[in-house]
Residue frames relative to the residue before (quaternion, step in Angstrom):
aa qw qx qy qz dx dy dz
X 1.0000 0.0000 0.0000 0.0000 0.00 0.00 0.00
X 0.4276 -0.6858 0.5643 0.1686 3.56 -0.93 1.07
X 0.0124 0.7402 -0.6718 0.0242 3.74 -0.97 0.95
X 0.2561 -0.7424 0.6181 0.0343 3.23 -0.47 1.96
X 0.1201 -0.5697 0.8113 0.0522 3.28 -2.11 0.68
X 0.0600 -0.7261 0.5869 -0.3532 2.77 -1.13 1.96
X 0.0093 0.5671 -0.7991 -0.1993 3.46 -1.11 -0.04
X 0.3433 -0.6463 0.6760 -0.0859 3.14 -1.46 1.57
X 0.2992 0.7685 -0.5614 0.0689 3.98 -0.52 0.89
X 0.4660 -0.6364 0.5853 0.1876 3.60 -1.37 0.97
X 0.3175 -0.6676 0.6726 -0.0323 3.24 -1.06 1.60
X 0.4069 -0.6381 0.5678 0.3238 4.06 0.43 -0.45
X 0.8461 -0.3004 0.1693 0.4064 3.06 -1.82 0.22
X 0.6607 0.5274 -0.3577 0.3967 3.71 0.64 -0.74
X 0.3189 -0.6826 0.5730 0.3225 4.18 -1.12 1.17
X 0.7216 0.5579 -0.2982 0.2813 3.86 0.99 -0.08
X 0.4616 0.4886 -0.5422 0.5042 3.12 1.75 -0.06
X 0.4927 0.6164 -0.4957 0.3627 4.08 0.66 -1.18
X 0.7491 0.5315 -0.2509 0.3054 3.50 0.38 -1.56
X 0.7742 0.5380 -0.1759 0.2832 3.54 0.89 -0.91
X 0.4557 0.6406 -0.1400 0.6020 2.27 2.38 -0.99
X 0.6708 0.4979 -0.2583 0.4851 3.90 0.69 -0.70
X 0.6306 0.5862 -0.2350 0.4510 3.29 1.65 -0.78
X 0.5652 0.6480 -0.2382 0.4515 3.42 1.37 -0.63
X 0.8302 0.3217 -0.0309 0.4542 3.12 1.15 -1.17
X 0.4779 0.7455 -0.2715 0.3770 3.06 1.22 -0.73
X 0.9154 0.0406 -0.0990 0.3881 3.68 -0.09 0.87
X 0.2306 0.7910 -0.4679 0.3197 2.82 2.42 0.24
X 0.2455 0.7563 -0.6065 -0.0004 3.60 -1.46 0.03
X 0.2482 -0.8498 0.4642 -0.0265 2.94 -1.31 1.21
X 0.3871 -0.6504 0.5395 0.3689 3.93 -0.81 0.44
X 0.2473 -0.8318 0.4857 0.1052 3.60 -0.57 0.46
X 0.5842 -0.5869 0.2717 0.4903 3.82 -0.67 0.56
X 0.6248 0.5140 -0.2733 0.5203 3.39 0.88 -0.80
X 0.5694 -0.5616 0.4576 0.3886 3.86 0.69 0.75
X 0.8005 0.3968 -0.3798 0.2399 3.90 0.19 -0.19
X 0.2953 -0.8064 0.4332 0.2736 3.43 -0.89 1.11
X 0.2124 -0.6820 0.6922 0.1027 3.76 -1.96 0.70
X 0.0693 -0.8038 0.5664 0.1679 2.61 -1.78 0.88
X 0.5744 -0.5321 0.4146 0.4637 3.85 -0.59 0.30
X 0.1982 -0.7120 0.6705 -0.0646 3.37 -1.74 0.90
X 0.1118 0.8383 -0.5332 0.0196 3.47 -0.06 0.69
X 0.4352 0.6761 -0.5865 -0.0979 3.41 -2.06 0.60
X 0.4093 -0.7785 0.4045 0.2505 2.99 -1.04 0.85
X 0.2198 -0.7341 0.6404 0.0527 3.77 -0.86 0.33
X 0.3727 -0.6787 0.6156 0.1465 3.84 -1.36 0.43
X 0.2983 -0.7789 0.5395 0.1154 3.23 -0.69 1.53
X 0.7719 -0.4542 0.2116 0.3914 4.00 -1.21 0.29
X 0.6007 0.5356 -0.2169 0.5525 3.35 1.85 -0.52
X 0.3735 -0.7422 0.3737 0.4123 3.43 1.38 0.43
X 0.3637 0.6759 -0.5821 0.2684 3.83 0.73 0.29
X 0.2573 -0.8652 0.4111 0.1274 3.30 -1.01 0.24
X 0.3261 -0.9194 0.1989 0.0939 3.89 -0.44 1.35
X 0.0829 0.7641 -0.5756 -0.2791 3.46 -0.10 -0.40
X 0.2822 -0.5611 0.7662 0.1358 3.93 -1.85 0.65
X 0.0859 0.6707 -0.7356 -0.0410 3.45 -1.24 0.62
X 0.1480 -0.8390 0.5221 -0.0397 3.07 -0.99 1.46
X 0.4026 -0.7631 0.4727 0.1794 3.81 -0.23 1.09
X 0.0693 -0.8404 0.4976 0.2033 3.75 -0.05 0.75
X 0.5374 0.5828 -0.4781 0.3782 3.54 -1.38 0.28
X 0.5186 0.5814 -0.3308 0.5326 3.65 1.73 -0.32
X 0.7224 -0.5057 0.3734 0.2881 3.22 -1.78 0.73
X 0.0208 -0.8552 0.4869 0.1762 3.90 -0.64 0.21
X 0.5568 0.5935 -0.3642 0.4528 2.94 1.67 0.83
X 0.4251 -0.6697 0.2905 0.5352 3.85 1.90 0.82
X 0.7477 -0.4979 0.2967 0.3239 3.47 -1.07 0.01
X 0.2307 -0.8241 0.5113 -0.0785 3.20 -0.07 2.06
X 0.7747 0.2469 0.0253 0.5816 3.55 0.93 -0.86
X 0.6445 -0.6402 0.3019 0.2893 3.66 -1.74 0.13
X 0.5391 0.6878 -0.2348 0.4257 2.32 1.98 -1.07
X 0.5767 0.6168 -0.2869 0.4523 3.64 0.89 -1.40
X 0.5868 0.6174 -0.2363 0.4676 3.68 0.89 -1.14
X 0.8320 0.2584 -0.1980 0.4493 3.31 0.60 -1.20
X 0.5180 0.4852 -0.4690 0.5257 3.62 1.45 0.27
X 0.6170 0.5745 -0.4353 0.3158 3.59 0.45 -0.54
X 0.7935 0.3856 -0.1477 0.4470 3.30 1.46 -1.46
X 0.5540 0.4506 -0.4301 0.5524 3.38 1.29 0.59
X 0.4034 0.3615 -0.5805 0.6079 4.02 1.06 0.31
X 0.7155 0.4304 -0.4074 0.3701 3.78 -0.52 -1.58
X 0.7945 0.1291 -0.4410 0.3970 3.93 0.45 0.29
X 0.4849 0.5443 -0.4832 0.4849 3.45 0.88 0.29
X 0.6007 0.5777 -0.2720 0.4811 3.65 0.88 -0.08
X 0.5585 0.3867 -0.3211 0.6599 3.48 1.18 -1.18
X 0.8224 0.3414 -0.3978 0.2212 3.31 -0.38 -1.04
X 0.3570 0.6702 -0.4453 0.4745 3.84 1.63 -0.03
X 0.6703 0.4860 -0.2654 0.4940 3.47 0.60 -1.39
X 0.4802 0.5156 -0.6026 0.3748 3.77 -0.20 -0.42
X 0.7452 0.3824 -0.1366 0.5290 3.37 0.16 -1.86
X 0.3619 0.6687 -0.5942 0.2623 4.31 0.37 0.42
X 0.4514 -0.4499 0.6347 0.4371 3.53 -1.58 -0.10
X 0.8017 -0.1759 0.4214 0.3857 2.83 -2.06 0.32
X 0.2473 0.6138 -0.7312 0.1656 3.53 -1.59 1.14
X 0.5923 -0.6615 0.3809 0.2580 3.24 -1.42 -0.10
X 0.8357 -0.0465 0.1515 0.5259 2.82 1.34 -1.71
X 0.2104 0.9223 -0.3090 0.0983 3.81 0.02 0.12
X 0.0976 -0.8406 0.5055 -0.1683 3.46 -0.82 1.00
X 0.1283 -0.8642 0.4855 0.0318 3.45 -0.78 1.32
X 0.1983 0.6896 -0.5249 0.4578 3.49 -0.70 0.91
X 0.7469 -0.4370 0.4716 0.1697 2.90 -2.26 0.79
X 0.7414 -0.0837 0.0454 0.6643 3.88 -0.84 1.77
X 0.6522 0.5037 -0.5560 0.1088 3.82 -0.12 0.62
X 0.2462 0.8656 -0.4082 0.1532 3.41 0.60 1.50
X 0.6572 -0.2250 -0.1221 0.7089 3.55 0.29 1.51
X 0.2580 -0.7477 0.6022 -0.1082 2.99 0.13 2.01
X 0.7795 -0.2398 0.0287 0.5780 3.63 0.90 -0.55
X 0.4753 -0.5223 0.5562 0.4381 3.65 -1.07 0.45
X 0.7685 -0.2243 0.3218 0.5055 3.52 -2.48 0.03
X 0.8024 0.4116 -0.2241 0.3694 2.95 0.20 -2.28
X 0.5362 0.6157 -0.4507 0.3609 3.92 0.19 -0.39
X 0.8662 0.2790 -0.1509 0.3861 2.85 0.73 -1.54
X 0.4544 0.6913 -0.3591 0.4320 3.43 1.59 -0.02
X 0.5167 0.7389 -0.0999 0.4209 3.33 1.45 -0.81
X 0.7128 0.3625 -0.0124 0.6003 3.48 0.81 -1.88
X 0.1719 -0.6268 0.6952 0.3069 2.98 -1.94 -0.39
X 0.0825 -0.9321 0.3521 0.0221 3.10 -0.45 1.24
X 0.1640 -0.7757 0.5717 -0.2111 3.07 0.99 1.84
X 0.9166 0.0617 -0.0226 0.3943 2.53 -0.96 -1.22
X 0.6397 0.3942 -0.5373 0.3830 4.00 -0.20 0.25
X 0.8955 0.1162 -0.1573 0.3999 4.28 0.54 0.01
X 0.3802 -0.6577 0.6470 -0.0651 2.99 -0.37 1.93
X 0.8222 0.0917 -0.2332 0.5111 3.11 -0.51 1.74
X 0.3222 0.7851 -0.4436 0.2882 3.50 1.17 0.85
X 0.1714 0.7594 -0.6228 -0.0783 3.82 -0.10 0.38
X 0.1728 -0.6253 0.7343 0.2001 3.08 -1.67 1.12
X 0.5918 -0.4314 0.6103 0.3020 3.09 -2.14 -0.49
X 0.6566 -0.4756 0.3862 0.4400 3.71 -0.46 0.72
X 0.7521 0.4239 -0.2368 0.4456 3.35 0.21 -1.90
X 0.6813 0.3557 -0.4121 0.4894 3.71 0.48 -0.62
X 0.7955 0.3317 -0.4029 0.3080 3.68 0.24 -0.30
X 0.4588 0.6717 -0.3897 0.4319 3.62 1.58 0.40
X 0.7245 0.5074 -0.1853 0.4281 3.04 1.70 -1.06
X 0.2065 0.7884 -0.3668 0.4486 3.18 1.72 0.19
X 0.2984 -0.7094 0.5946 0.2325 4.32 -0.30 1.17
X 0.7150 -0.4292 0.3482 0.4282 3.66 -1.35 1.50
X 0.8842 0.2944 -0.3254 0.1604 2.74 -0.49 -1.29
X 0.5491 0.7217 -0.2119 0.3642 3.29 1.60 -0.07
X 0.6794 0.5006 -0.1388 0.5182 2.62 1.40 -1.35
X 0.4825 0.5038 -0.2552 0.6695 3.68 1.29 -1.03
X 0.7475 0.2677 -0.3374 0.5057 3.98 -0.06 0.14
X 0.6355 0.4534 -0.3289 0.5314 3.88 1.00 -0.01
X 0.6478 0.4437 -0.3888 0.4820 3.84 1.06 -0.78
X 0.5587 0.6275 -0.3697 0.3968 3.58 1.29 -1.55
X 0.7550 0.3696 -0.3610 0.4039 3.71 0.68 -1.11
X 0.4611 -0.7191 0.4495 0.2612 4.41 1.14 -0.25
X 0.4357 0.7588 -0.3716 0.3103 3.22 2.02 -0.53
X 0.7984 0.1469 -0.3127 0.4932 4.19 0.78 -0.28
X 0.1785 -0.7572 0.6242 0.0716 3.27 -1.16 0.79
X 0.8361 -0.3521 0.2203 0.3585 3.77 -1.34 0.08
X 0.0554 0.8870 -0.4462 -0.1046 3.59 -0.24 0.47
X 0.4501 -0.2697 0.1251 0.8421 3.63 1.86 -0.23
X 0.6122 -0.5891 0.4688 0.2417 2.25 -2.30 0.31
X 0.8127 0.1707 -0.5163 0.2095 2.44 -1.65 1.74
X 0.6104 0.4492 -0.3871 0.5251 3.16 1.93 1.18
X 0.1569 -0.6458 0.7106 0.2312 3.77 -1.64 -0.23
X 0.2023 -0.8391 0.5025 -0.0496 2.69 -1.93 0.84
X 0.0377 -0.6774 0.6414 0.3581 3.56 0.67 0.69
X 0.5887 -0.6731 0.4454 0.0438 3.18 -1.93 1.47
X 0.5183 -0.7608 0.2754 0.2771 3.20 -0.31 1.53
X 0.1107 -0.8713 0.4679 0.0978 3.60 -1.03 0.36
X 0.6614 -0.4918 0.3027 0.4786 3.36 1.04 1.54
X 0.6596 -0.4715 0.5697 0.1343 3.46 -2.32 0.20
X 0.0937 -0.8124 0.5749 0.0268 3.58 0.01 1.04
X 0.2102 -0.6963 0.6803 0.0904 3.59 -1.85 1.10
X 0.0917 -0.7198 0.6879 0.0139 3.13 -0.75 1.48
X 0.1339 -0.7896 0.5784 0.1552 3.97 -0.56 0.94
X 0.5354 0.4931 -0.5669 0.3857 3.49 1.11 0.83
X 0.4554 0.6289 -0.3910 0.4941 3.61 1.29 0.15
X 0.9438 -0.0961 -0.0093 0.3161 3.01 0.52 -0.36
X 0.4011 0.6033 -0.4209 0.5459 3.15 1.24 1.23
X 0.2920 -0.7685 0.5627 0.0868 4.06 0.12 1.24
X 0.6630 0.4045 -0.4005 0.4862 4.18 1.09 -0.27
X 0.4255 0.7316 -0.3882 0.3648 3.61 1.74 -1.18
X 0.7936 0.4802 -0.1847 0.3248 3.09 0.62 -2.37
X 0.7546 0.5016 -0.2645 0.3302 3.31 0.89 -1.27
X 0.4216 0.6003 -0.3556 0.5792 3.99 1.70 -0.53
X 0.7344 0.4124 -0.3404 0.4180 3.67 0.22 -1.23
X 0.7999 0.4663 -0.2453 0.2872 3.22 1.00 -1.03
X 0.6451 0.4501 -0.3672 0.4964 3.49 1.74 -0.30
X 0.5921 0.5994 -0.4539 0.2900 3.40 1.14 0.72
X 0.4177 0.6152 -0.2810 0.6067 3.17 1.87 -0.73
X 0.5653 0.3959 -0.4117 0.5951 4.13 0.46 -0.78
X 0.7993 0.2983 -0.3981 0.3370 3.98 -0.36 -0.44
X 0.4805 0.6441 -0.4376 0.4035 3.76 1.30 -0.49
């Protein structure tokens, strides 16, 4: 199974805001501390809410999710070369980079939730986070969790690519697990 890293962002109903947005990124590439070089990939696709996406994806990255530390710390040095790409983005609504986060949530999903606390590295668009219902919104300022990202977005502030080696170490799991059997 393929695990893409991406930053995944909703453009709305229009296929030309998606497009312009794909245009930004599209062929972007970078030299990376770790000597290796990435380039952006971009497409956009229409989600069930007719709203329309783009995924830019940074190649040279793992496509097996995050197996190692090292892989982590490339992921989270794209995920801020990405944000900072985004400052300078057309017009979108919503968007988030990271591991399998493609239409992470429709409008209505995410109109719905409060999505503090579940995505580190969420930017909204002002207007979507005005449109947020009081009592929501008054529970998202109360918590201080999004702050300025350019103008006319917030961001609850990314927090890098995390290796868990009980995810994916099968000797990790099986140690952890004959200790939990003696508790």
């Amino acid at each position: 199974m393929t695990w893409a890293f991406s930053l995944s962002a909703e453009c709305g109903a229009e296929q030309v805001a998606a497009e312009q947005f794909a245009q930004h990124f599209d062929g972007l590439s970078w030299m990376l501390s770790n000597g290796i070089s990435s380039q952006c990939h971009t497409a956009i696709a229409q989600d069930f809410e007719d709203n329309w996406w783009c995924r830019v994806c940074p190649d040279n990255v793992s496509s097996s999710g995050i197996v190692a530390p090292d892989i982590a710390y490339t992921m989270t040095e794209l995920g801020i070369l990405l944000y900072q790409r985004l400052q300078s983005a057309p017009d979108f609504r919503y968007a988030l980079v990271g591991v399998e986060v493609d239409e992470f949530r429709t409008y209505t999903e995410l109109s719905t939730e409060i999505p503090a606390t579940s995505f580190p590295g969420l930017v909204l668009a002002e207007s979507i986070w005005r449109s947020f219902e009081v009592s929501q919104r008054e529970l998202l300022e109360a918590s201080t969790v999004f702050r300025s990202f350019s103008p006319g977005y917030v961001w609850h502030p990314y927090e890098g690519e995390v290796y868990r080696p009980l995810t994916v170490s099968l000797d990790l799991k099986d140690k952890l697990n004959e200790l939990l059997v003696l508790v």
